[in-house]
C-alpha positions as CSV (number, residue, x, y, z in Angstrom):
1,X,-12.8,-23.3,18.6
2,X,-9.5,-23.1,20.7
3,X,-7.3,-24.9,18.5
4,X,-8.1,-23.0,15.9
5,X,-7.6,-19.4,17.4
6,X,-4.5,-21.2,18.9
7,X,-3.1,-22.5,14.9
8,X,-3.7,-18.9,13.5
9,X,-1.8,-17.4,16.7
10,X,1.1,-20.0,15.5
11,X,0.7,-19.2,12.0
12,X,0.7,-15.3,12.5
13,X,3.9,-15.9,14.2
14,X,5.7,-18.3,11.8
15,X,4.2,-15.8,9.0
16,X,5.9,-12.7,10.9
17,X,9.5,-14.7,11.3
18,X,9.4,-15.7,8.0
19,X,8.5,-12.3,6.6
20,X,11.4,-11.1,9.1
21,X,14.0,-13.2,7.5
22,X,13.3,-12.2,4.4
23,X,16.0,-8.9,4.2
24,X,18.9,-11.8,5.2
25,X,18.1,-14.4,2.3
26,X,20.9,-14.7,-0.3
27,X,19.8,-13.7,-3.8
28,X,19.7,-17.1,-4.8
29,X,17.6,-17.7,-2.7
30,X,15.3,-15.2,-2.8
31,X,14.8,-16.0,-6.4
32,X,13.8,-19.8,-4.9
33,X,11.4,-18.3,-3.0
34,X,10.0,-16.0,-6.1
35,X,9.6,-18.7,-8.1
36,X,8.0,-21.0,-5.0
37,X,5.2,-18.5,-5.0
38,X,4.8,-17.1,-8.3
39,X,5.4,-19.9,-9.6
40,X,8.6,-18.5,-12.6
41,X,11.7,-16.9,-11.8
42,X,11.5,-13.1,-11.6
43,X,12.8,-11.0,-14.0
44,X,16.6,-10.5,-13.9
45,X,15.9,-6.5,-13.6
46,X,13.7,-7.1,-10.7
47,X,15.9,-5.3,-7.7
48,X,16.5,-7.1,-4.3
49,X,14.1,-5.0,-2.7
50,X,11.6,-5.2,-4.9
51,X,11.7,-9.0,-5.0
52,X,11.4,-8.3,-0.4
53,X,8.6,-6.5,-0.7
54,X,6.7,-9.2,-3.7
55,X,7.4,-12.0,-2.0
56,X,6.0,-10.4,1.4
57,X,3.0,-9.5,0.0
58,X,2.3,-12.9,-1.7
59,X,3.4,-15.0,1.2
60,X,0.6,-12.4,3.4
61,X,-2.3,-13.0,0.9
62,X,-1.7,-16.6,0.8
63,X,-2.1,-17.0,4.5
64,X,-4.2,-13.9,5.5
65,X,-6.2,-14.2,2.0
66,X,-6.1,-11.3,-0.8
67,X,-8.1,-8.5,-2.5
68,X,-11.3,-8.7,-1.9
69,X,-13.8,-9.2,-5.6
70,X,-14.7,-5.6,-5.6
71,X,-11.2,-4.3,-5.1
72,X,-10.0,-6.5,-8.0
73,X,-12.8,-4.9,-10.1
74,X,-12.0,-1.0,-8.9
75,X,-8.4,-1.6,-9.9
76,X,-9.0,-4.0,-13.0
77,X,-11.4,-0.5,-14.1
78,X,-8.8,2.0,-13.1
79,X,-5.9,0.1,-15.3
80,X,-8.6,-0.3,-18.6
81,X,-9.5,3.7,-17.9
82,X,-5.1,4.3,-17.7
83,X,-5.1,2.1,-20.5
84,X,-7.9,3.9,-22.5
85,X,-6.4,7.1,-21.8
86,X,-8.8,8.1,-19.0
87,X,-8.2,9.9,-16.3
88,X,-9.0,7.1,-13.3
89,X,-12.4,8.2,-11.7
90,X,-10.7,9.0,-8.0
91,X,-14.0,10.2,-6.4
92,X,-15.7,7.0,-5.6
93,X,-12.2,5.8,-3.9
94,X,-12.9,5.6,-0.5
95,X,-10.2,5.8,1.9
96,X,-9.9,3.4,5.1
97,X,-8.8,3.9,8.3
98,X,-5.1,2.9,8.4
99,X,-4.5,3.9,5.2
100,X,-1.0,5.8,4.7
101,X,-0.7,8.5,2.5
102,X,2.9,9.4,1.0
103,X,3.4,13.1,-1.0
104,X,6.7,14.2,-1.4
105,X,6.8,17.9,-1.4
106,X,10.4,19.9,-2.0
107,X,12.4,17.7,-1.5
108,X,11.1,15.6,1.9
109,X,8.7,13.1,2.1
110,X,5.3,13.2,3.8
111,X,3.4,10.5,5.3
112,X,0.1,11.0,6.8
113,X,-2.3,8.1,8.2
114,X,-6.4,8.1,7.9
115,X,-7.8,7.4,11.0
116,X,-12.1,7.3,11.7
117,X,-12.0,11.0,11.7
118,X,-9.2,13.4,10.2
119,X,-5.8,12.3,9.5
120,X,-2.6,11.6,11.6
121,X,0.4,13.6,10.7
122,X,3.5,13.4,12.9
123,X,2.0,11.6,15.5
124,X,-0.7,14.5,15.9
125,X,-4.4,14.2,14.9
126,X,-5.9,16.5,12.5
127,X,-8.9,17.3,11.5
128,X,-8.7,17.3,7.5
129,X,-6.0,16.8,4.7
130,X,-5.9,20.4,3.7
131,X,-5.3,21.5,7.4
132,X,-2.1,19.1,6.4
133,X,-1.7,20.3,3.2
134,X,-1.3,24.1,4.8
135,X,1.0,23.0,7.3
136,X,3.2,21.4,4.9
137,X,3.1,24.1,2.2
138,X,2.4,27.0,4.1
139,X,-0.8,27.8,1.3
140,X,-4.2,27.1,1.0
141,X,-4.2,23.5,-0.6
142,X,-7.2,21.0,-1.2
143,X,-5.7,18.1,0.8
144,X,-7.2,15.3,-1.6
145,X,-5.8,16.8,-4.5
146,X,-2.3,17.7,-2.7
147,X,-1.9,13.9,-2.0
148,X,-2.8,12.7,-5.7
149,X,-6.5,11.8,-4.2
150,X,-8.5,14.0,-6.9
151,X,-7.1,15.5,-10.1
152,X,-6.4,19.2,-10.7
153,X,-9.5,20.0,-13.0
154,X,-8.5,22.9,-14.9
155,X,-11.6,25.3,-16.1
């Protein structure tokens, strides 16, 4: 049981240089590793920090593991409804903890991080995302539909 907490410890930590490194690889070789992992080059349009951020995430699922079967599912539904011309059934999302929320709002970007109960937003708790939303815009707001959580359902 010890080696094996000890050989994640070392592969956590060879994972995290690796990923690390990444920002100071040549293009070439950043298109090596592309092609390592996904197994064809990437597309010549593909931007440098695009091609960071792919090859992070692929090089995390293969050693921490990927999507879980039902997230798969909720996102292979949410491209056919896109694809179908659907608005994406939002409601039965839920959100985790840890989960960080981006809304740009005139001009300046907002982040704000779920936590067990309420929200984080500027390294303050609060207690809901429309208590954000107000603080942000100064008006009453849903939060959920401020951060592209629900859709605007006109009537």
């Amino acid at each position: 049981m010890k080696q094996c907490i000890k050989a994640r410890v070392g592969a956590a930590k060879t994972l995290d240089a690796d990923l690390a490194a990444l920002p100071e690889l040549s293009p070439d070789e950043l298109k090596r590793r592309w092609e390592e992992l996904y197994g064809r080059p990437p597309s010549p349009k593909t931007r440098r920090a695009l091609m960071i951020r792919a090859i992070a995430y692929r090089m995390q699922e293969r050693a921490l593991g990927g999507l879980s079967t039902s997230a798969r599912k909720r996102l292979a539904q949410i491209a056919e409804d896109i694809r179908q011309g659907r608005a994406p059934d939002m409601a039965t999302t839920s959100i985790k903890p840890g989960t960080r929320l981006l809304r740009e709002w005139q001009g300046v970007t907002y982040e704000v991080i779920v936590l067990e109960k309420g929200v984080q937003f500027q390294g303050t708790a609060w207690a809901s995302l429309s208590a954000v939303a107000r603080e942000i815009t100064g008006t009453r707001w849903s939060g959920p539909l401020f951060f592209g959580l629900k859709e605007r359902v006109d009537g």
